[in-house]
C-alpha positions in Angstrom: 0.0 0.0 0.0 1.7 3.2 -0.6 1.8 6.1 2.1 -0.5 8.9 2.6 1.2 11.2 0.5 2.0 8.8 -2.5 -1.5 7.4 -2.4 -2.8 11.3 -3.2 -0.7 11.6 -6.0 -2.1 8.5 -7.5 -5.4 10.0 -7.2 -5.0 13.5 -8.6 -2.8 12.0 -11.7 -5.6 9.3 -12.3 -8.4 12.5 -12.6 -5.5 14.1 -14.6 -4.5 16.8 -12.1 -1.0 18.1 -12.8 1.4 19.1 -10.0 0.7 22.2 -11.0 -2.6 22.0 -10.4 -2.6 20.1 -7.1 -3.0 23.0 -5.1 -5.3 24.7 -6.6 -7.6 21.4 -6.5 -7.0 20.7 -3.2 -7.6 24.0 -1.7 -10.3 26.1 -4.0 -10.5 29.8 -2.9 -13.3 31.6 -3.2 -11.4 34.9 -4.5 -8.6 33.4 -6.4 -10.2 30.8 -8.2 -13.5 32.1 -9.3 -13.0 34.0 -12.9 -14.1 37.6 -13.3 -17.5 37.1 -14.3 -17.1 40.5 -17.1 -15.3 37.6 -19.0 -18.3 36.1 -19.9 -19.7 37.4 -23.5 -22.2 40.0 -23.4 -22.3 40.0 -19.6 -22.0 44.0 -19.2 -24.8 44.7 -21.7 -27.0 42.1 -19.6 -26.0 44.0 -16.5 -27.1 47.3 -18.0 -30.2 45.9 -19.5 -31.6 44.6 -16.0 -29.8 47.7 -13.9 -32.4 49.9 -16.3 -35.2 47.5 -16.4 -34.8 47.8 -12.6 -35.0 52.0 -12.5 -37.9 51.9 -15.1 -39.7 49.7 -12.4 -40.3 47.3 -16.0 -42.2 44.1 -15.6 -39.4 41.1 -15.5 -40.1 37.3 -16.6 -37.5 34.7 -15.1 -38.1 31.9 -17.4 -36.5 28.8 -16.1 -36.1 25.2 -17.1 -38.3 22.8 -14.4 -35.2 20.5 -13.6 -32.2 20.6 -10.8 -30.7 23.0 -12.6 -33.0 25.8 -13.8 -35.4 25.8 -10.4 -32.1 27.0 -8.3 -31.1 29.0 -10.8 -34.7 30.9 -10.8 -33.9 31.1 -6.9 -31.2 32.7 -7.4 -32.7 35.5 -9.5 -35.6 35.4 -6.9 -32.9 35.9 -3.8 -31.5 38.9 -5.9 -34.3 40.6 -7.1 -36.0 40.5 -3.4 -32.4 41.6 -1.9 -32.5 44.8 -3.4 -36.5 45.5 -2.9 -37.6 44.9 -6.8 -41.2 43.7 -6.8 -42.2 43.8 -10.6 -40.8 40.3 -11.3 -42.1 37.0 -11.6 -41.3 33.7 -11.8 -41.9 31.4 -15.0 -41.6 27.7 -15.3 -42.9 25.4 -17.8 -44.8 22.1 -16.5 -43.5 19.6 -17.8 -46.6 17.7 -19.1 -48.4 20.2 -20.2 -46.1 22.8 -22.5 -42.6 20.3 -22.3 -38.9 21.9 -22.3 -38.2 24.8 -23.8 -39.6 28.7 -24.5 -42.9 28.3 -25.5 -45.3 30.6 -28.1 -48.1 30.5 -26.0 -46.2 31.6 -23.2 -44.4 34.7 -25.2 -47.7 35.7 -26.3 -49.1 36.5 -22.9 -46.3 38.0 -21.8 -46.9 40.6 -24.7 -50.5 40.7 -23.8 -49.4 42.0 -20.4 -46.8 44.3 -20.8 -43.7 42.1 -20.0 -40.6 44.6 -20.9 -37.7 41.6 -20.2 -37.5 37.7 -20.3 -34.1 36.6 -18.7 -34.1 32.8 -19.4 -32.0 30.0 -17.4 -31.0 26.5 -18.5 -33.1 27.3 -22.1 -33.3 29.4 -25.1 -30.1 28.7 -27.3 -32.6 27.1 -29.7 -35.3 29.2 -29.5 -35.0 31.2 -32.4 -39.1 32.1 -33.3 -39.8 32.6 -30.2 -37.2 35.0 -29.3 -37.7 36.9 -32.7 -41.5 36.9 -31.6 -41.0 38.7 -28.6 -38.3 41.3 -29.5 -40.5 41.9 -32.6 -43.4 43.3 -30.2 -40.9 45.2 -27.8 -40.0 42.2 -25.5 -36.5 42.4 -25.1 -35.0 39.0 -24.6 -31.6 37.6 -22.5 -31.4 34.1 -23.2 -28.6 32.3 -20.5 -28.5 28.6 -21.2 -25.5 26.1 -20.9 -26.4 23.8 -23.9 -24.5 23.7 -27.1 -25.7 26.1 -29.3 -26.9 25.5 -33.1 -25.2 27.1 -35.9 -28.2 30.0 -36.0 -28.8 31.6 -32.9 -32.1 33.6 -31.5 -31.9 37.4 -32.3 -32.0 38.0 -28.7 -30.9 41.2 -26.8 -28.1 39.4 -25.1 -26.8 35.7 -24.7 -25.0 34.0 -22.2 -23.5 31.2 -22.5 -19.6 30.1 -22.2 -20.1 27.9 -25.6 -21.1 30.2 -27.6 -18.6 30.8 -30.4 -16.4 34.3 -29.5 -17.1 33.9 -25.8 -13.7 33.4 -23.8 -14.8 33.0 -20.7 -12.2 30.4 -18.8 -14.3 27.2 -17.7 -17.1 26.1 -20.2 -19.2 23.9 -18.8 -20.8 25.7 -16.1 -24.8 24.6 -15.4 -28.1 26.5 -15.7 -27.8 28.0 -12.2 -23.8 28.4 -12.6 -24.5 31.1 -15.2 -27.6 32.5 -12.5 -24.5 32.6 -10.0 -22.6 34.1 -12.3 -25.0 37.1 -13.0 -25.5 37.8 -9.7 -22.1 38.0 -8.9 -21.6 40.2 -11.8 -24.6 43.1 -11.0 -24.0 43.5 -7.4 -19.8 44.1 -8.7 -21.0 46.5 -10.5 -24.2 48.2 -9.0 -24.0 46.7 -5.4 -23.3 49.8 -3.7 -25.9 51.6 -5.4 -28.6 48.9 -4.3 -26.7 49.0 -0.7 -25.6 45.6 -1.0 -22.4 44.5 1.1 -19.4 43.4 -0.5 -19.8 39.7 -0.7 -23.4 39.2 -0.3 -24.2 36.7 -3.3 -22.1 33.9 -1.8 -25.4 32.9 0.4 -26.5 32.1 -3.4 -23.6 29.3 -3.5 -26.0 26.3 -1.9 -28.3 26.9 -5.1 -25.3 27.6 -7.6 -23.3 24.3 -5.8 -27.0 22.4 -5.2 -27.8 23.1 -9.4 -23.8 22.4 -10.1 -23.4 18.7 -8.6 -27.1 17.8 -9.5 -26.8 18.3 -13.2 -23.7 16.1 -13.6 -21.0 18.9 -15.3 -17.8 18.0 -14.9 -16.2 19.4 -10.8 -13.4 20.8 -12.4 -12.1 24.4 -12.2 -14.4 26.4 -11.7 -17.4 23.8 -10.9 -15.1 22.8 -7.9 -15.1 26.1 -6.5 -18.9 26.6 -6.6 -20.1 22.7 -5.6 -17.4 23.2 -2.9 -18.1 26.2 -1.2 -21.9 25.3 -2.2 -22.0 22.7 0.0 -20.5 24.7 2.8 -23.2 27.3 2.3 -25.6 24.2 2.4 -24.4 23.1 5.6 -24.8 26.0 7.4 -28.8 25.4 6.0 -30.2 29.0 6.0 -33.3 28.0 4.3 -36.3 26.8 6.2 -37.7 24.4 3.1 -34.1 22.4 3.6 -34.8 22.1 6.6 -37.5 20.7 6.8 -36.4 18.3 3.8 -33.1 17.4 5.6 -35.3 16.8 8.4 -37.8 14.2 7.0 -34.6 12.6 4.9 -32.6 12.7 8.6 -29.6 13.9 7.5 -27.5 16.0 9.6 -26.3 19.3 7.6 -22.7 19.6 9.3 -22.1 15.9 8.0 -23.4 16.7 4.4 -21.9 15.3 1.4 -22.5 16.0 -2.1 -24.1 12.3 -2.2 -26.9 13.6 0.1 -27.5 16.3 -2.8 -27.4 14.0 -5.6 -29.4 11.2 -4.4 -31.7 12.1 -2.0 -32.3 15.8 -2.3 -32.3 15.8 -6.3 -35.0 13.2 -7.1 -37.7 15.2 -4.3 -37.1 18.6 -6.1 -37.5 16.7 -9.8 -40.4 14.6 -8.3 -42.3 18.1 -8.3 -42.2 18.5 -12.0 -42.5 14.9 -12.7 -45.7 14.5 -10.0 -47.0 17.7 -9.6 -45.9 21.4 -10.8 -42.3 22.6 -10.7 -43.2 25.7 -8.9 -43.9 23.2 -5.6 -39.6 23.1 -6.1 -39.2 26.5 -6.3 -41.0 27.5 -3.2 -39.7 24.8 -1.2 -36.2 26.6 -1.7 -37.3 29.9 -1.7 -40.0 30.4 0.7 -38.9 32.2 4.6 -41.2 31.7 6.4 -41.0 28.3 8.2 -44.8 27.5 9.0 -45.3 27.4 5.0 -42.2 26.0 4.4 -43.1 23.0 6.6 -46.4 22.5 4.5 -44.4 22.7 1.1 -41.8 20.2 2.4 -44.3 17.5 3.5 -46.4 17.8 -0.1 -42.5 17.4 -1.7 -41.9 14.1 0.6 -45.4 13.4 -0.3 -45.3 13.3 -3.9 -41.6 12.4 -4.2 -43.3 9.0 -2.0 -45.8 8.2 -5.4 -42.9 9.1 -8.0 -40.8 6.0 -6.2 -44.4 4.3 -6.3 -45.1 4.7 -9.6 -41.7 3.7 -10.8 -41.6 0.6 -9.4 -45.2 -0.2 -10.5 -44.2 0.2 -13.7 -41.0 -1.5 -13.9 -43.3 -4.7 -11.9 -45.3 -4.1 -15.6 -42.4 -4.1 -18.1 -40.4 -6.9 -16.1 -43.4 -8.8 -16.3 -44.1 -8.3 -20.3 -40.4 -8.0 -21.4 -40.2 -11.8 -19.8 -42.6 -13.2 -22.1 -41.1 -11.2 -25.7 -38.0 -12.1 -27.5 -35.1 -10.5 -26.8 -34.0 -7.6 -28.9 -30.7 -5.0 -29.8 -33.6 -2.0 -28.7 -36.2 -1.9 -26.1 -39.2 -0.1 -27.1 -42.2 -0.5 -24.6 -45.0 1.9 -23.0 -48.6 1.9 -21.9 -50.6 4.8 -22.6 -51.3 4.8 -18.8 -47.8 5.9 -17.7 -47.2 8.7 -16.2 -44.9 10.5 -18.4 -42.7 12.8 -15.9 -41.7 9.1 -14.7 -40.5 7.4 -18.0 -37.0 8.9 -17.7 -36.3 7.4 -14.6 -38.0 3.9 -15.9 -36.1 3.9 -19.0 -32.5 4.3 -16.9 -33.9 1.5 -15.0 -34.4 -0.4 -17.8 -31.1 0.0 -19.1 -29.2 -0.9 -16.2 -30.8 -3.8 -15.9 -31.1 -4.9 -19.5 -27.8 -3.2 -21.0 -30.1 -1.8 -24.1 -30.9 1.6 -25.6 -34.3 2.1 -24.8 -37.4 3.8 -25.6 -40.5 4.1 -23.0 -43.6 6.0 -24.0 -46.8 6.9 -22.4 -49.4 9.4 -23.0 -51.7 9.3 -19.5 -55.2 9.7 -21.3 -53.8 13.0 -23.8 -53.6 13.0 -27.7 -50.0 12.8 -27.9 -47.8 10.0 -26.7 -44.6 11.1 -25.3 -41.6 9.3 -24.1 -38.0 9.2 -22.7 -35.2 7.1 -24.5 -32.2 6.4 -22.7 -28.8 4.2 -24.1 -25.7 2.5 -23.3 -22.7 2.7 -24.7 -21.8 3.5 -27.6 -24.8 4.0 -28.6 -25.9 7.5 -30.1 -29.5 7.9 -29.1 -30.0 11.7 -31.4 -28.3 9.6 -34.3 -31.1 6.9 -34.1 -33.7 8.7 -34.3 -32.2 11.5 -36.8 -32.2 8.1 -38.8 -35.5 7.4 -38.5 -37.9 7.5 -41.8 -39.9 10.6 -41.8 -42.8 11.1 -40.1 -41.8 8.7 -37.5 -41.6 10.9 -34.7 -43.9 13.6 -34.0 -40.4 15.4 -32.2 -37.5 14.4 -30.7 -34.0 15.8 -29.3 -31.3 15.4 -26.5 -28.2 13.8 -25.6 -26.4 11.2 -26.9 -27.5 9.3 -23.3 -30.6 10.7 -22.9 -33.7 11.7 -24.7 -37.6 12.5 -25.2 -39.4 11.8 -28.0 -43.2 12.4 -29.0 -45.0 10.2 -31.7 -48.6 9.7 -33.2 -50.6 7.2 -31.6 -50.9 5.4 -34.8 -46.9 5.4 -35.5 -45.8 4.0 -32.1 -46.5 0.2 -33.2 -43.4 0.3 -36.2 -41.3 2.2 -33.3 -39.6 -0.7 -32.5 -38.7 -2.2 -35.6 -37.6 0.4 -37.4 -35.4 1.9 -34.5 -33.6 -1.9 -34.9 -33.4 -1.4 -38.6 -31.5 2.0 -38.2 -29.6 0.3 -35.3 -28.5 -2.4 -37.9 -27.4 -0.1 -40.5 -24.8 2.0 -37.9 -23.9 -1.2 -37.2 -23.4 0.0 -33.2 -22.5 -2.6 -30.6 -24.5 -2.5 -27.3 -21.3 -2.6 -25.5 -21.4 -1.5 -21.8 -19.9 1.7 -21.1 -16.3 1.8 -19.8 -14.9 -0.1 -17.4 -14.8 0.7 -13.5 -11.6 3.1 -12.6 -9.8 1.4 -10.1 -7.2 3.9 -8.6 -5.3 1.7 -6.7 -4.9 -2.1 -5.2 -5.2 -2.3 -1.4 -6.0 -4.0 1.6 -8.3 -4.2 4.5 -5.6 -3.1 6.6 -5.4 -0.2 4.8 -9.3 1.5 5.7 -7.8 4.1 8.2 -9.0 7.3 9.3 -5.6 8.4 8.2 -6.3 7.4 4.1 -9.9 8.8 4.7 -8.3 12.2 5.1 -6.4 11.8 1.6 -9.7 10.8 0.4 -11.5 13.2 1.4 -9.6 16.2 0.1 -10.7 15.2 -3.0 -14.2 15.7 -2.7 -16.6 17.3 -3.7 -16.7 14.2 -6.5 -18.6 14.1 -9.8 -18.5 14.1 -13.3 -14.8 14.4 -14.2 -13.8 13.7 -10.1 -15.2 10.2 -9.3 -15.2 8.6 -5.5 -11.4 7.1 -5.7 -12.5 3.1 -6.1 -10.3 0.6 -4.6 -9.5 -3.3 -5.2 -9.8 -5.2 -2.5 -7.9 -9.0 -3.5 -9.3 -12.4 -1.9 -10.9 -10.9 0.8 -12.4 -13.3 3.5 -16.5 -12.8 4.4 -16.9 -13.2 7.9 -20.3 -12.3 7.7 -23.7 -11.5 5.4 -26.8 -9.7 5.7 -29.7 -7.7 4.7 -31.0 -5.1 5.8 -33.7 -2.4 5.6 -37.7 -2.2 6.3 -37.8 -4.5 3.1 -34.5 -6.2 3.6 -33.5 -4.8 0.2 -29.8 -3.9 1.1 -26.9 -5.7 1.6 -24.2 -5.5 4.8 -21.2 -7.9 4.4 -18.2 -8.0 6.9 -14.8 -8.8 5.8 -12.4 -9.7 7.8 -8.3 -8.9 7.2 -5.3 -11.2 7.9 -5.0 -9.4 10.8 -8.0 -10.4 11.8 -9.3 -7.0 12.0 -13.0 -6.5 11.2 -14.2 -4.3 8.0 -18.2 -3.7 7.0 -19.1 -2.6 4.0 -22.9 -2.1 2.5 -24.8 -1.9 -0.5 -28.2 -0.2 -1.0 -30.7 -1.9 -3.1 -28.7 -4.9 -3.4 -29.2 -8.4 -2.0 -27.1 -11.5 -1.6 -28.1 -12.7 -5.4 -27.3 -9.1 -6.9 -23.6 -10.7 -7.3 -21.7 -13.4 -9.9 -20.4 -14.8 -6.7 -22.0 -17.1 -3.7 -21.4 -14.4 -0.8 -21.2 -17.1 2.1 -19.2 -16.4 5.3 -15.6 -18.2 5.2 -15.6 -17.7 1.3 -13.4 -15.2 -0.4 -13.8 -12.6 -2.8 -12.2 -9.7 -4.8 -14.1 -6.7 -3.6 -14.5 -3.3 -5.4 -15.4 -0.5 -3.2 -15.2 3.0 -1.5 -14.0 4.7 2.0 -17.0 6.4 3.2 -18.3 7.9 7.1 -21.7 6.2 8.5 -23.4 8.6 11.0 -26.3 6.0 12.0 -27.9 6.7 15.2 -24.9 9.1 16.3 -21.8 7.4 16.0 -19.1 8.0 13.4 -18.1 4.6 11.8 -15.8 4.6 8.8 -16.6 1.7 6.2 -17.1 0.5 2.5 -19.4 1.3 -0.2 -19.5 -1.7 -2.3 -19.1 -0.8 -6.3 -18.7 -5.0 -7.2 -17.6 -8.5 -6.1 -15.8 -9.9 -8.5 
């Protein structure tokens, strides 16, 4: 096993962390590391545009996306415009079932019906070329900020944001929805904070939402990202807003022991369970709402509907388990019920694929004239290329990632879905391979889980996209004992046991004893993938093992 020191070079040259970099990863500073946000294309004519929309007392739209990243990044703007006393704002957000992603035309035109002056979109808009030239046709000026790579035409709007757009040179690229939020903020109260008597400083309470928006929409925690989901997390711990509260409450997690896993996995799918469920706007005033009473009431309906989003998932995965066992076995899953809820089908189709290892499509309309869907891959597999290669008329719409997707399609189209997604499949001639194999940063043993190498580890976090948890090997490790656990016995504790006879436990949630290639029987031994994390059960510190696989 190497030493302390050695061992943390082998981790930051495994994420690709130079010496020079080391310390500027390992330490991230709020005022050295942050980039001046001027940098950022067009960012003082945005600041000038909403500084005189602000003296003109015109009427604002914040127009966000109804996901992880563009609800915080709405807060944000909400936080701001409320700091310096503005009133004449209000908040937009699409429902996701009823008007879908995106800047709608029935939205701009009732913002021109009642005297909206200025849209300032988050996390949407690069594409929106009609729309935009809509409103700034009939005197609705238009700042679209989005993230998302842009087209080769852009809207004709009175200002865009966005690090990837071509002649921008702003430092660090791939900053989210609400990053670019954070980033405005910072920006107007630089240059007109002392006019609105704002204190030197003042955004960096808007870090949780910038750090909350940064970890849960899965950009890389590099550079700049590592500043904001660090020090987000600090501002998160110290838990200033009485909606998290309450959430962190009814999820019992302690804020001073908060990890970014806390954010991803438990406090991510209750804020997208409101635009799956319910409305998005149950999201935004969970997070933005002060006065505690109310916020109590908002984060019980959250739990509440976050309770029938898990329900309905595994209802319908009981359905497709049950009719994919009786079809032959195909290169692409296409399956749906025009039942299914559709804010769900994301989730179902990731499911799906994990445990199926195929691209696949799941569609559902829930009793409305279109059927929409989700489509989700593995590997290699380019899901925007399949269905660019579909014949025309196929889908209704489509668009995405080359992981993930939606999709809508005519009731009387979705039977040929299947086969003619296989046909195109054939013809690109992709393999279904399994995406790339688990980083394993070093070889060690059981010994070797010490507080002491949990301090190495831990400077590393926050971890993400381009930072994954540092994974260890484990070799012919000896089971001294297995069990499940859990209200449904659906997870897994095992205990290994070193040559020194010294006694390690390491879990796995929603796994059981037959989730593994190998009998897991005490006295046998195994090779054992897994992570150094802290268990705070019941009060006591432990240090133990995340399982990742048992090989």
């Amino acid at each position: 096993m190497p030493n302390a020191e050695e061992l943390l070079d082998i981790l930051l040259k495994n994420r690709g962390i130079t010496p020079e970099q080391k310390e500027r990863f390992l330490n991230p500073s709020y005022e050295e590391h942050l980039y001046d946000p001027f940098l950022m294309k067009n960012m003082e004519r945005v600041v000038v545009r909403i500084f005189e929309a602000v003296e003109a007392k015109e009427k604002i739209v914040v127009y966000s996306d109804y996901d992880c990243d563009g609800i915080p990044a709405a807060v944000i703007m909400h936080d701001f415009f409320t700091k310096i006393g503005y009133k004449n704002f209000y908040i937009y957000i699409p429902d996701r079932h009823d008007e879908g992603y995106g800047l709608h035309m029935d939205a701009i035109e009732e913002f021109i019906k009642t005297d909206v002056k200025l849209i300032i979109t988050f996390d949407l808009g690069i594409t929106a070329i009609a729309e935009v030239a809509e409103a700034e046709a009939n005197g609705v000026n238009v700042i679209v900020t989005d993230h998302h790579l842009p087209h080769e035409h852009m809207p004709q709007a009175y200002a865009i944001l966005n690090p990837k757009q071509i002649g921008c040179e702003y430092p660090d690229k791939m900053l989210c929805g609400a990053g670019i939020a954070f980033k405005l903020v910072q920006a107007l109260v630089s240059k007109y904070g002392e006019y609105w008597n704002i204190s030197k400083g003042w955004e960096k309470w808007s870090l949780d939402m910038a750090g909350l928006a940064t970890l849960a929409d899965q950009v890389p925690l590099l550079d700049e990202n590592r500043v904001l989901a660090y020090y987000g997390l600090k501002v998160l711990q110290k838990n200033r807003r009485p909606g998290l509260q309450e959430l962190w409450k009814k999820m019992d997690i302690k804020t001073e022991n908060l990890v970014e896993e806390d954010v991803t996995f438990m406090l991510a799918p209750r804020l997208n369970a409101a635009s799956r469920m319910d409305s998005p706007m149950r999201s935004f005033e969970v997070l933005s709402e002060m006065d505690p009473a109310a916020a109590r009431v908002l984060a019980e309906h959250l739990e509440k509907i976050n309770k029938e989003r898990k329900s309905n998932v595994a209802q319908i995965m009981k359905e497709v388990k049950h009719s994919l066992s009786e079809r032959e076995d195909k290169t692409i899953i296409v399956i749906g019920n025009p039942k299914w809820r559709v804010g769900v089908l994301g989730l179902v189709a990731s499911k799906i694929v994990e445990e199926y290892k195929r691209p696949t499509f799941v569609w559902g309309s829930e009793g409305s004239d279109t059927i929409r869907g989700s489509c989700r891959s593995i590997g290699g597999v380019n899901l925007v290329e399949l269905m660019t290669g579909l014949p025309e008329g196929s889908l209704l719409e489509f668009g995405g990632h080359v992981g993930a997707g939606g999709f809508s399609v005519a009731h009387d189209e979705v039977h040929f879905l299947e086969e003619r997604l296989i046909a195109v499949h054939s013809e690109l001639k992709i393999e279904n391979t399994e995406t790339e194999e688990q980083q394993i940063d070093a070889t060690i043993t059981l010994d070797d889980v010490t507080e002491k190498n949990f301090k190495v580890v831990e400077m590393l976090a926050p971890y993400g996209m381009a930072n994954p948890k540092p994974t260890f090997l484990f070799k012919n490790v000896k089971i001294a004992e297995v069990k499940e656990f859990g209200k449904e016995k659906n997870h897994l504790e095992i205990v290994f046991q070193s040559e020194k006879r010294k006694l390690v436990k390491s879990i796995a949630f929603f796994k059981t004893r037959e989730s593994y290639n190998r009998p897991l029987v005490a006295g046998e031994s195994v090779d054992l993938v897994a992570t150094f994390e802290k268990s705070f059960f019941a009060g006591r510190t432990t240090l133990r093992l995340r399982i990742v696989d048992i090989l």
